[in-house]
C-alpha positions as CSV (number, residue, x, y, z in Angstrom):
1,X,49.5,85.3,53.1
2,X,49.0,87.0,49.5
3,X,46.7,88.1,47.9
4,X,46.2,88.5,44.4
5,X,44.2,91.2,43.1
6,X,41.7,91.5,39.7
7,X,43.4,93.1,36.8
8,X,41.2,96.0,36.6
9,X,40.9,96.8,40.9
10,X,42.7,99.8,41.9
11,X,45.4,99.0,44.4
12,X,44.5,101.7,46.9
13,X,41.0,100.9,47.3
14,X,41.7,96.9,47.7
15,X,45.1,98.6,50.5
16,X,42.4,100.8,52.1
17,X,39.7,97.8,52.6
18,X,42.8,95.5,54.1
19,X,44.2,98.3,56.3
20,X,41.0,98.8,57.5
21,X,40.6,95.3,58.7
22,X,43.8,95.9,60.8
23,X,46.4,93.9,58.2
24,X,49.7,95.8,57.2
25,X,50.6,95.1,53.1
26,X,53.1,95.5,51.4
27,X,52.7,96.1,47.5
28,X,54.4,93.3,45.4
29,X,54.6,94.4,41.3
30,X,54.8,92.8,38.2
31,X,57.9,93.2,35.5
32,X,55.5,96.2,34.2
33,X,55.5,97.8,37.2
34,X,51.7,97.3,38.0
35,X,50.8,96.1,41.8
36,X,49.4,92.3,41.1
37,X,49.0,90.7,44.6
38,X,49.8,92.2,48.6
39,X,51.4,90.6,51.0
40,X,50.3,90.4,54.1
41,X,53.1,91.2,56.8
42,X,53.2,90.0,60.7
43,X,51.6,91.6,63.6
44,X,48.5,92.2,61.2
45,X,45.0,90.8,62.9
46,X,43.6,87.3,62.0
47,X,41.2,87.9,59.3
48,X,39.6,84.7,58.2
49,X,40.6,83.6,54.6
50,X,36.6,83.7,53.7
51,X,36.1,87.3,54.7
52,X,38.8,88.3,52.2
53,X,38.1,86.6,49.2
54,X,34.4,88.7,49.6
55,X,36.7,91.7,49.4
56,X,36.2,93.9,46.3
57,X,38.6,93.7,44.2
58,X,40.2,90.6,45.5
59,X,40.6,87.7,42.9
60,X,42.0,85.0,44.9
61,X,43.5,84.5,48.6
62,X,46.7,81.9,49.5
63,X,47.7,81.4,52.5
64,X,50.5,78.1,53.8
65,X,49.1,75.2,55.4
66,X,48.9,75.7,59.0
67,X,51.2,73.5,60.6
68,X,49.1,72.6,63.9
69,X,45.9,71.9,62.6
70,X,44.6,70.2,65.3
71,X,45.6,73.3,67.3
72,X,43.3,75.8,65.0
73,X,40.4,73.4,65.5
74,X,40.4,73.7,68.9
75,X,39.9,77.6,68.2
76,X,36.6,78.8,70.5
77,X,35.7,74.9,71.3
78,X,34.3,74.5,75.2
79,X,36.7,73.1,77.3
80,X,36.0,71.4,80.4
81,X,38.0,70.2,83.0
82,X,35.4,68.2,85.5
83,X,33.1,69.9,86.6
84,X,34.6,73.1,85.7
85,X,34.1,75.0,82.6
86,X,36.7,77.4,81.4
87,X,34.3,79.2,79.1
88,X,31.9,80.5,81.7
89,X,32.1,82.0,85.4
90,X,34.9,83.8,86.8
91,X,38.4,82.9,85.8
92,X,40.0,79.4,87.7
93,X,42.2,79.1,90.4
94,X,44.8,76.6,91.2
95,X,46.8,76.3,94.1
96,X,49.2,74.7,96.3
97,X,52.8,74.4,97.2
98,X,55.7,73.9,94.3
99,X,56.9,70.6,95.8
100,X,55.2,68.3,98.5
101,X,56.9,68.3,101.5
102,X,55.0,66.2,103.7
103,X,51.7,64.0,104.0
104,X,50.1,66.7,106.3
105,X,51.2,70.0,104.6
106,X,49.4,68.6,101.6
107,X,45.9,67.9,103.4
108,X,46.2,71.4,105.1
109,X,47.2,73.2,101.6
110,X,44.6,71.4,99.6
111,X,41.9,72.5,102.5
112,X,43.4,76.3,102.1
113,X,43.0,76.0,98.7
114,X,39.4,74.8,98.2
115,X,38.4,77.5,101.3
116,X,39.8,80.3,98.4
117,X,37.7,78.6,95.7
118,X,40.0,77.1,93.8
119,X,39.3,74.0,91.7
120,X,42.6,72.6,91.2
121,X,45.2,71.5,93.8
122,X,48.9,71.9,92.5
123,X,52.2,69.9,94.2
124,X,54.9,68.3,92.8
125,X,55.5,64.6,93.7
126,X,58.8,64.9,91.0
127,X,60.2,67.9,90.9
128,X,62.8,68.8,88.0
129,X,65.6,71.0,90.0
130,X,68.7,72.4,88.3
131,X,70.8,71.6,90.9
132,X,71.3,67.8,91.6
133,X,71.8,68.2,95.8
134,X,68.1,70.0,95.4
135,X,64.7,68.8,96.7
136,X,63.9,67.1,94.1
137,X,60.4,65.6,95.8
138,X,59.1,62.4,97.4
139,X,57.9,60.5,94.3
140,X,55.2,58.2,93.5
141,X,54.1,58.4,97.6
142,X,53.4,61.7,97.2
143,X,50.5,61.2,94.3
144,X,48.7,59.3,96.9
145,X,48.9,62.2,99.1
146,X,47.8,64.6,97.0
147,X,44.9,62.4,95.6
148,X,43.4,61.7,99.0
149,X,44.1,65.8,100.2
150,X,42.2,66.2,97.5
151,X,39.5,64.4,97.2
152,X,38.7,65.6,101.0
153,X,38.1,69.0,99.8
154,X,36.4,68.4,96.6
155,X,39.4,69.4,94.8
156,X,41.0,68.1,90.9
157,X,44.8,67.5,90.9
158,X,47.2,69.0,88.4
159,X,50.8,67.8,88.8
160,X,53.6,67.4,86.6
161,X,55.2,64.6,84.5
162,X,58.6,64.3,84.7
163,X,59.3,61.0,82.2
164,X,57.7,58.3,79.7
165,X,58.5,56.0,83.4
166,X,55.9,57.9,85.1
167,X,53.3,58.5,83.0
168,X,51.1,55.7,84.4
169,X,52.0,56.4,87.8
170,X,51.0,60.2,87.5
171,X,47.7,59.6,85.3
172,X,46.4,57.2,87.7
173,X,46.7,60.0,90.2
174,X,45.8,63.5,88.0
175,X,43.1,65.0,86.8
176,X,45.4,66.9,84.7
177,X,49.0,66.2,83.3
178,X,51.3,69.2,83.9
179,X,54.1,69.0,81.1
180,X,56.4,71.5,82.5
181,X,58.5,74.1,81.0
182,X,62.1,72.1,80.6
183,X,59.7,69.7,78.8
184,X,57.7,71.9,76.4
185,X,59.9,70.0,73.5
186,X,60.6,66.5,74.8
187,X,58.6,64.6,72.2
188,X,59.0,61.8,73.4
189,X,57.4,62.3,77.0
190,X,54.8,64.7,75.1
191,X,53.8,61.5,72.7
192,X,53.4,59.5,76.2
193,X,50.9,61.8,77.8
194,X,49.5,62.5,75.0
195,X,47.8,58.9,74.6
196,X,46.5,58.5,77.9
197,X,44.1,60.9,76.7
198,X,43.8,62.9,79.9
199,X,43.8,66.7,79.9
200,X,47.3,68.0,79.9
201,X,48.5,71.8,81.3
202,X,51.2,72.7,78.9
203,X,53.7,75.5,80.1
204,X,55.5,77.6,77.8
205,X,59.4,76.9,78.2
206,X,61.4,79.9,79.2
207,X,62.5,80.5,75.2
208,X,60.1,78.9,73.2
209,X,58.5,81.0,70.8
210,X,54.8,80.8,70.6
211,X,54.5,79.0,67.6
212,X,56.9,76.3,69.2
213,X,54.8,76.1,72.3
214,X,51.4,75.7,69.7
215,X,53.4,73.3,68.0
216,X,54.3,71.2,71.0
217,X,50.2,71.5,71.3
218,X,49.9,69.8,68.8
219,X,52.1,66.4,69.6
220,X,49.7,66.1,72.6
221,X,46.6,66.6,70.2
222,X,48.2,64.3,67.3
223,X,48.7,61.7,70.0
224,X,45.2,61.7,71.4
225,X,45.2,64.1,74.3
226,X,41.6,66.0,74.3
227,X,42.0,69.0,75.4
228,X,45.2,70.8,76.0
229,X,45.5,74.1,78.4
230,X,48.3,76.3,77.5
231,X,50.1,77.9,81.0
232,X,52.1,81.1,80.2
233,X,54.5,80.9,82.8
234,X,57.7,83.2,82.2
235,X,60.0,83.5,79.3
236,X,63.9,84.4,80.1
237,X,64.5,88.3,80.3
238,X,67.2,90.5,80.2
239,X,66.4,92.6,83.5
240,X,66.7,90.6,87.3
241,X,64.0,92.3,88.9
242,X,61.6,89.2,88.3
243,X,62.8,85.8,87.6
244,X,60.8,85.5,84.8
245,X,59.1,88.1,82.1
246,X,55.7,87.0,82.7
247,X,54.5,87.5,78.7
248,X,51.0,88.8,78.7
249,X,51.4,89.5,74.9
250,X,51.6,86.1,74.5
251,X,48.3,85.4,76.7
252,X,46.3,87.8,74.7
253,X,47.7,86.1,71.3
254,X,46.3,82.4,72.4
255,X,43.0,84.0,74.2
256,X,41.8,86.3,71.0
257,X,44.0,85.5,68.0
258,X,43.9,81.6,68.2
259,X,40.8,80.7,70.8
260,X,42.4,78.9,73.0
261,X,42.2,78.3,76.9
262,X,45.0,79.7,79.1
263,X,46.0,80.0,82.5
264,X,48.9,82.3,83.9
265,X,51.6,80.9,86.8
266,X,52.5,84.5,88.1
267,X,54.4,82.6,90.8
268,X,57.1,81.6,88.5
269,X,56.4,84.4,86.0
270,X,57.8,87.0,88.7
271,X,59.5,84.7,91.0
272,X,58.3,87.3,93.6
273,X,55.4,87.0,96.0
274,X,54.9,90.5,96.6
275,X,54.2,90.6,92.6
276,X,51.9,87.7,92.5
277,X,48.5,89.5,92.6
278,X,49.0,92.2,90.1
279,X,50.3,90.1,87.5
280,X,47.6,87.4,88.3
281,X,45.2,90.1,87.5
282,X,46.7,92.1,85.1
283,X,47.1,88.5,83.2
284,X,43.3,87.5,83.4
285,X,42.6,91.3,82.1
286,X,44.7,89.6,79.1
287,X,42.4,87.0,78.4
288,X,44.0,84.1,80.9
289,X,41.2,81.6,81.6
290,X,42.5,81.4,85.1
291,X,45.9,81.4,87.3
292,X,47.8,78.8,89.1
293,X,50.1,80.2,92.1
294,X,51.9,78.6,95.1
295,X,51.0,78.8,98.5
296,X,52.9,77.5,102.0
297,X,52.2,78.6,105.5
298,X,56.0,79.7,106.1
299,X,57.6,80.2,102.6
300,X,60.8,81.0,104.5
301,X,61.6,77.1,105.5
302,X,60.1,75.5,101.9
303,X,62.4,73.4,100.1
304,X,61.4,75.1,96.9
305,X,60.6,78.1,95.5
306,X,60.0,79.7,98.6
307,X,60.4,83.6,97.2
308,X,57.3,83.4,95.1
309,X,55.0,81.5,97.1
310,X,51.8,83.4,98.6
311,X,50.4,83.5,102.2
312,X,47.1,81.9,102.9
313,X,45.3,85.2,103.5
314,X,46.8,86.3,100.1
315,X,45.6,83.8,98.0
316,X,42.3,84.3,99.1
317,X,42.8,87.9,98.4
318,X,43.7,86.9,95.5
319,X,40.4,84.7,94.5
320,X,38.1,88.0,95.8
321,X,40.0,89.8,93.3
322,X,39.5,87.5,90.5
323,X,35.8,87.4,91.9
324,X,35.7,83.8,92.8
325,X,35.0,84.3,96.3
326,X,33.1,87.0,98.2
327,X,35.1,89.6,99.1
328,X,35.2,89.3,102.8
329,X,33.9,93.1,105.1
């Protein structure tokens, strides 16, 4: 962004009214010498192009295009998923296991996670594995599972889209399309989704920049998705204490810079169970609209992601710590 300053305005006092609105400048001179215009440099705070034109001193304010329009004008709109509104109320939960193992560990998971407040049930039905000889889920079976578990506890669905093949398959069974991470940037599958028009849970992938996940925003938006909820999941560290660093920078970014809704997934943010809570928290202290975590009764014998799922009595922990729930004497 530059701007360009009146011929007569003393630089310091237009650099003193900009610092003060949080922006870093950096002085940019004519072939005379005399400071014409300021830059504005990153990591300053958004200042809306309106409130600096009324600056003294200012003559004129250019900023570039935004390339995800669609994505600003989403800024501060009221989202809601259902019944459920991500604007008001305490923060969101969503639950359930990583994959869906069986028929009846869905119905019981679903029931664990409504009894914990949560609004959303979560299970893959395909799972993307990096191994070929891994779980890789049950399939199109396992919607109808989670649909019915679900709609005996009064629960919405969220579960993932693995392909353009599947698309009609999952939407006929989600209340939500989960575009995972390895899919942040397949435009193709993202053009798909986009036009059935259902909401879509959009996870960061594990080196995308934020602009790159806004951008990939704005294919669902551009191809008629209503509402898109970003999922700050993990991006790739240098340390292996956690499986993922769990960016809360980036949470704060989309809650208060841009005005959008976000959720954290602390379970494959940390990759560790026993980490789950704190982040969960620590994220929502960010700004995150709500978390989604996994759950299973004996993480030891799940056939994935069994490290970073959370006990029963943890996740509802967990939801008196967010203050869904009551906290329990």
């Amino acid at each position: 962004m530059l701007i360009q300053l009146h011929s007569e305005a003393p630089p310091a006092e237009v650099r003193r009214q900009l610092q003060a609105l949080g922006l870093w400048t950096r002085d940019l001179k004519d072939a005379e010498g005399r400071v014409g215009s300021m830059s504005i440099q990153a990591g300053s705070a958004p200042v809306s192009i309106e409130v600096l034109r009324a600056l003294p001193g200012v003559a004129d304010v250019h900023a570039p295009a935004s390339p995800h329009p669609l994505v600003d004008h989403a800024r501060g709109r009221p989202v809601t998923l259902g019944t459920t509104s991500l604007n008001d109320g305490p923060p969101i939960l969503i639950a359930g296991p990583c994959s869906i193992e069986s028929e009846a560990m869905i119905h019981d998971l679903a029931s664990v996670a409504a009894t914990a407040g949560a609004t959303f049930v979560r299970g893959g039905a395909y799972k993307p594995r990096t191994s070929p000889h891994q779980f890789s889920g049950h399939g199109e079976v396992a919607l109808t599972w989670i649909r019915e578990a679900a709609d005996a506890v009064g629960l919405q669905v969220v579960t993932e889209v693995l392909s353009e093949n599947t698309v009609e398959a999952v939407a006929r069974c989600a209340d939500m399309l989960q575009i995972g991470s390895r899919n942040m940037q397949n435009f193709a599958l993202l053009h798909a989704v986009g036009r059935t028009g259902i909401p879509v849970l959009l996870k960061r992938a594990n080196g995308a920049s934020i602009e790159e996940w806004l951008l990939a925003g704005e294919h669902l938006l551009h191809a008629g998705t209503g509402t898109v909820v970003f999922c700050e999941r993990g991006i790739r560290g240098f340390d292996p204490h956690t499986r993922n660093l769990l960016d809360m920078g980036a949470i704060a970014v989309l809650r208060h810079e841009f005005g959008l809704p976000v959720i954290a997934d602390p379970s494959h943010g940390s990759g560790r169970r026993d980490l789950v809570v704190p982040l969960a928290l620590s994220a929502v202290a960010a700004g995150a609209h709500g978390v989604m975590v996994e759950i299973s009764r004996d993480p030891s014998t799940a056939l994935s992601d069994g490290p970073q799922a959370i006990l029963p009595e943890t996740l509802q922990a967990l939801s008196e710590g967010l203050q869904i729930t009551e906290q329990t004497p």
